[in-house]
GUGUTOR-655780 format. One record per atom (N, C-alpha, C, CB): x, y, z. Coordinates in steps of 0.05 Angstrom, whole numbers, plus 5000, padded with zeros to 4 digits. Last residue first. Glycine has a CB too. Example, Ala and Ser with C-alpha at 12.3 -4.5 7.8 and 13.67 -1.06 7.14 Angstrom:
BEGIN
525749555142 527349795143 525850015157 528249885114 526448865156 524649105156 526449345156 522649115181 
END
This chain:
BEGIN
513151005018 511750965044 512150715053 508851005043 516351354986 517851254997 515951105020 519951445002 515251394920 512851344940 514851174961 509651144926 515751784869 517251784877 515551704906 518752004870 514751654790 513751684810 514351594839 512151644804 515551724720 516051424746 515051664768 520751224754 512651464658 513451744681 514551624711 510151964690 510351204622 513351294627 513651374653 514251524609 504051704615 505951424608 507951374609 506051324591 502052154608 503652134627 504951874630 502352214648 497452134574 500052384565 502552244586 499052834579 495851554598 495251704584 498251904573 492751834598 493451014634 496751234631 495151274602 501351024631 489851094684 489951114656 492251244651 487851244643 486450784743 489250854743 489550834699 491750554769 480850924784 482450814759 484650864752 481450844739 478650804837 479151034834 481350834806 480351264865 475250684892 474850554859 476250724834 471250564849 476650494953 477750604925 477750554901 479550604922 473050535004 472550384979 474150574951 468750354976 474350665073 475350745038 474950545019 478650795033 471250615130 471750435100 472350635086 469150245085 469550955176 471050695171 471450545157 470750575180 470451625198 468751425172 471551115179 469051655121 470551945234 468351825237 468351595209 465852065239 474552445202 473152325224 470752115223 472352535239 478952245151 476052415166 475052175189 472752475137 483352075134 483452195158 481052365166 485852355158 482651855087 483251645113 482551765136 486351555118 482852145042 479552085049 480651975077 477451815026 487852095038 486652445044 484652335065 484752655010 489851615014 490151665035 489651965052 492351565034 487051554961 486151474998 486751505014 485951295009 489652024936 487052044949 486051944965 485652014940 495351744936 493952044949 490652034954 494552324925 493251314907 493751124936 493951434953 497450864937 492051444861 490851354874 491051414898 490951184871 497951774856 495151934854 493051774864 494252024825 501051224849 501851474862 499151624868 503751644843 498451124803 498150964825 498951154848 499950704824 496651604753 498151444768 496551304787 500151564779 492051924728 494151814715 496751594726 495052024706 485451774746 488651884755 490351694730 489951784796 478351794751 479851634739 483151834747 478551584704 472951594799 474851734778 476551574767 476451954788 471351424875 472051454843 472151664820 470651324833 471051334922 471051484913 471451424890 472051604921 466351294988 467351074964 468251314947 464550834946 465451185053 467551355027 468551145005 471051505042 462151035102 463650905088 463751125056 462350565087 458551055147 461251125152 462950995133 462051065179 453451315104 453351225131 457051245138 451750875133 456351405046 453951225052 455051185076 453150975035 459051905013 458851805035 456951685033 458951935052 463951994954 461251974962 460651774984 459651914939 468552334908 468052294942 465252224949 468652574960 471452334852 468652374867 468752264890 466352274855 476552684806 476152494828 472952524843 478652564850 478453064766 477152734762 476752604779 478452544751 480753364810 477453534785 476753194779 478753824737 485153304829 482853204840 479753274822 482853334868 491353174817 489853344805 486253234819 490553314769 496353094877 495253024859 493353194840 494452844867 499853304911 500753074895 498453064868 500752774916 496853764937 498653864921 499653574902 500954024941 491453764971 493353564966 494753674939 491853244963 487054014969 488954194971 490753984971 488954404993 482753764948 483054014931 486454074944 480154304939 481953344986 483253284958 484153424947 482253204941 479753575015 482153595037 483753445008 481953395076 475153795000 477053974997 479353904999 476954145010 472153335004 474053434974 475153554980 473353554951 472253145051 474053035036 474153165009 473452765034 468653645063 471053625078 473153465063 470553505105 463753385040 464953635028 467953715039 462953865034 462852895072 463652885038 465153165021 460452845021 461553075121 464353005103 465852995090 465052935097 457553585138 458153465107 461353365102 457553745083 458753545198 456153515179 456553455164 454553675171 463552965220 462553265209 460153265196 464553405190 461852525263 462552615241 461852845235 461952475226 464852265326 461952505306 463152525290 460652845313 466751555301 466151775324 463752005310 469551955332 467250895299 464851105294 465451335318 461450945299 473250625310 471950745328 469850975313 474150855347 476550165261 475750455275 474450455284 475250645269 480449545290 478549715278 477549975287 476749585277 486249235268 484749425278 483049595265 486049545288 488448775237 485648715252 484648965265 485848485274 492848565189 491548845201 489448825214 490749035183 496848215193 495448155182 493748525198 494647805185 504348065152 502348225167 499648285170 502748385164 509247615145 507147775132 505847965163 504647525114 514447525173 514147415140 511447465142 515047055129 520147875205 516747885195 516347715170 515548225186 525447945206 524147665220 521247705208 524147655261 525048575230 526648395216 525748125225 529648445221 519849055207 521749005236 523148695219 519348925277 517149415174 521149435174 522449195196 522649835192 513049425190 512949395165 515849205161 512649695151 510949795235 512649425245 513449325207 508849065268 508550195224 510750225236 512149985245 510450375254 504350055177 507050175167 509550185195 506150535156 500950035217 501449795199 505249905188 498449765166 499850475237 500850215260 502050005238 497750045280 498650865200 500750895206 501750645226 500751155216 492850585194 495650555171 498250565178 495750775151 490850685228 490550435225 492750425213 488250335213 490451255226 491951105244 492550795247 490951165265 486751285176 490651405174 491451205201 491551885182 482451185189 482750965181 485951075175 480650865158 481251425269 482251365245 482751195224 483351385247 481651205318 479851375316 480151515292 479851515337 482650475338 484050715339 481650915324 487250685322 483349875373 481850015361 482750345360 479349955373 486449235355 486149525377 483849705371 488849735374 492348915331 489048895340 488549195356 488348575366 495448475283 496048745299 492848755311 497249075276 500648035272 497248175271 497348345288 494547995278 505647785241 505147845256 501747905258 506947995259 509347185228 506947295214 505547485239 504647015202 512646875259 514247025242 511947185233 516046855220 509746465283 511546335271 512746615243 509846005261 506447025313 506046665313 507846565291 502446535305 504947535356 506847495330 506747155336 510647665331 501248185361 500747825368 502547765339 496447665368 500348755383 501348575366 501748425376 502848595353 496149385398 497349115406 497848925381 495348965428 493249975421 494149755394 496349575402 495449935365 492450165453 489949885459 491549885434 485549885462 495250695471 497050385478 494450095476 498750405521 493750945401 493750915428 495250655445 491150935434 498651385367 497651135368 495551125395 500150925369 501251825354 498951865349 496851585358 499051945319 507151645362 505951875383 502751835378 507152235375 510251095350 508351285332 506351355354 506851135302 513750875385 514651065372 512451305358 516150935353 509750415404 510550645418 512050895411 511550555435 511450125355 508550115358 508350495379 507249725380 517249955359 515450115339 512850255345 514749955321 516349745413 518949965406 515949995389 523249885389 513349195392 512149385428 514349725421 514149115477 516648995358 514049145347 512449275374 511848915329 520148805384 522348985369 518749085360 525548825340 517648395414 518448615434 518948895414 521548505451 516648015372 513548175388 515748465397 511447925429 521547865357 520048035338 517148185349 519347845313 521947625399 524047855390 522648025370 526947725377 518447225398 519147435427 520747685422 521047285451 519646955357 517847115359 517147315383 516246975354 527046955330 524846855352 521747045344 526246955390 529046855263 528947005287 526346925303 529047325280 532946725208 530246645235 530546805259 530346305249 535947005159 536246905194 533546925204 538347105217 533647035116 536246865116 536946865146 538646995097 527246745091 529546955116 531346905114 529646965145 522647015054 524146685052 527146855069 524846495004 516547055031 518647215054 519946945052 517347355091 514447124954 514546934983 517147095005 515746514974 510347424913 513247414918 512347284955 515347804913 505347574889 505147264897 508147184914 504847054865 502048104880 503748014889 504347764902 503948144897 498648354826 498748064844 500448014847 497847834838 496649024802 499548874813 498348624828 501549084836 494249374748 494149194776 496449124781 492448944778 495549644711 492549694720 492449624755 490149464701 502249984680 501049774711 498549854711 502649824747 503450354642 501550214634 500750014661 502450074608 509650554685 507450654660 506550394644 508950894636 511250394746 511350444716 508550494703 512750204701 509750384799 511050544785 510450604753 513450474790 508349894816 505950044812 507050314791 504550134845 513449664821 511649554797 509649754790 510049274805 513749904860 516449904847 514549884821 519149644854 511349764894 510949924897 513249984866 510950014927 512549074898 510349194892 509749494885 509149144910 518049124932 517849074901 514149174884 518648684898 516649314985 517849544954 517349424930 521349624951 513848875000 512349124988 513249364979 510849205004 518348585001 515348464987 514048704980 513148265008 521448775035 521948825008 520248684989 524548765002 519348865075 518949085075 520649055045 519649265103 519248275097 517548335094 516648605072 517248315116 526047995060 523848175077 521248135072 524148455072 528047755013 528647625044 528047715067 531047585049 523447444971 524947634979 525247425002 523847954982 522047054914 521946994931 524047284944 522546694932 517046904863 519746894875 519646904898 521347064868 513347424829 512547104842 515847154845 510946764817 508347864801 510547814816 510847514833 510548054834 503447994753 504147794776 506947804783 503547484769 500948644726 503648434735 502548354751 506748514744 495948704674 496348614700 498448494703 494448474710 496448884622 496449044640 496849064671 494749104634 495748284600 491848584601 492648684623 487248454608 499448184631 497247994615 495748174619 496047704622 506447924658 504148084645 501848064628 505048214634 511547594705 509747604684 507547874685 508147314684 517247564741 515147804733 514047684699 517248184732 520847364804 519747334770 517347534763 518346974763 525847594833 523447554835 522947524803 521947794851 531747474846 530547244854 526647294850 531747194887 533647894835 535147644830 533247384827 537247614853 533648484864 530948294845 532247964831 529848544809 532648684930 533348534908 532348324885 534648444917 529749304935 529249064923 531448924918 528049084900 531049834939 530949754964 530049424949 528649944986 533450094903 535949954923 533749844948 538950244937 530949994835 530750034857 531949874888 528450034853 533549644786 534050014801 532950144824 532950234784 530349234782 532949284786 534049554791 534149184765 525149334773 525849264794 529149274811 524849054790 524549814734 525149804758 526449634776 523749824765 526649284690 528549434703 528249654728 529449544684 521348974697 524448824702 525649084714 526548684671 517749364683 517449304710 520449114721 514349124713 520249424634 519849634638 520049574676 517049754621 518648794619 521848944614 522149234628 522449014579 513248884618 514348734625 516848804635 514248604612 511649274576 511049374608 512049174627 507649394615 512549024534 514549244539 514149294572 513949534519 509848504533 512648504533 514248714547 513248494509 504448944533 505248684555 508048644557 504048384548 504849024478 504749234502 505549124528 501949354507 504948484454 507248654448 507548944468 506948734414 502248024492 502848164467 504948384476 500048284452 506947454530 504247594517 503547804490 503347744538 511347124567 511047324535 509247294530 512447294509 514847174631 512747104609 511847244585 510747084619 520947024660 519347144643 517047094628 520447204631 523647034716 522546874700 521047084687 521246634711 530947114727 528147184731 526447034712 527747484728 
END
């Protein structure tokens, strides 16, 4: 692996993001390099998935002191696979997830898939992305579906806190929900990434809104160390 040496918090959060990487079975890490700098890992190398580009990322977000993650790691296959095979094996997926409609559609061009449609959710957007994530042959993904402005509840904004209040993952008193027209910007501050990526994904499922702007800060604090369990 390749290593880079900065200061002395950097080093450790370095070594810290090495050995996730290595403990986590869905990565192989042999082949990814990991530098650090003010908190921010770059990941660079090379996987032999799509769906292990973004464990290793998730792996990273894990540890204690990560602000950011730049994932630079390359899809590099050990079997090619057609793009007819990889459209057909994402027509399966796509039809598995019940909540979908059939206007979501995938377009696959030298292994890089896109997805297009329009759905009545920014969660359904997610769940389409997440269901070709796995398919074999993918070397990236590009997301083109867009939500559908439907009615929105009178007070959204008050709907997304609650729907924060009762999310059991996370603590929400540091968190703010604020609507402009169909767009949720939220901020605060969480002790994890984990707790981020809960809140956007609460705010996703109101009706009518089509942007999550997550300004939401990630401070290892009391909770530094701590690893955190994000099978998505």
């Amino acid at each position: 692996m390749t290593i880079g040496i900065f200061s002395h918090a950097d080093t450790r959060t370095r070594d810290a993001v090495l050995d996730q990487l290595e403990w986590d079975s869905e990565v192989d890490a042999s082949a990814i390099g990991v530098t650090v700098q003010d908190h921010v890992v770059t990941l660079t190398g090379f996987v032999d998935t799509y769906a292990a580009k973004l464990a290793a990322e998730r792996a990273a977000k894990r540890v204690g002191g990560v602000r950011a993650v730049a994932n630079d790691t390359q899809v590099r296959l050990r079997l090619e696979r057609t793009d007819t095979d990889i459209a057909a094996d994402a027509v399966r997926a796509l039809e598995l997830r019940a909540p979908l409609p059939p206007s979501v559609q995938a377009v696959v061009h030298n292994g890089h898939l896109t997805l297009t449609g329009t759905v009545s959710t920014l969660f359904h957007r997610a769940i389409a992305e997440k269901a070709v994530r796995h398919i074999r042959g993918i070397k990236g993904i590009v997301n083109r579906i867009t939500v559908a402005p439907g009615t929105m509840e009178r007070d959204v904004r008050r709907e997304i806190a609650r729907a924060l209040h009762r999310d059991a993952t996370l603590g929400s008193r540091g968190i703010e929900a604020t609507v402009s027209g169909t767009r949720v910007t939220l901020r605060g501050t969480v002790p994890s990434w984990h707790e981020r990526d809960s809140a956007e994904r609460a705010a996703m499922h109101a009706p009518g809104i089509t942007e999550v702007d997550n300004q939401i800060l990630v401070a290892w604090m009391a909770t530094e160390g701590r690893d955190y369990d994000d099978t998505d």
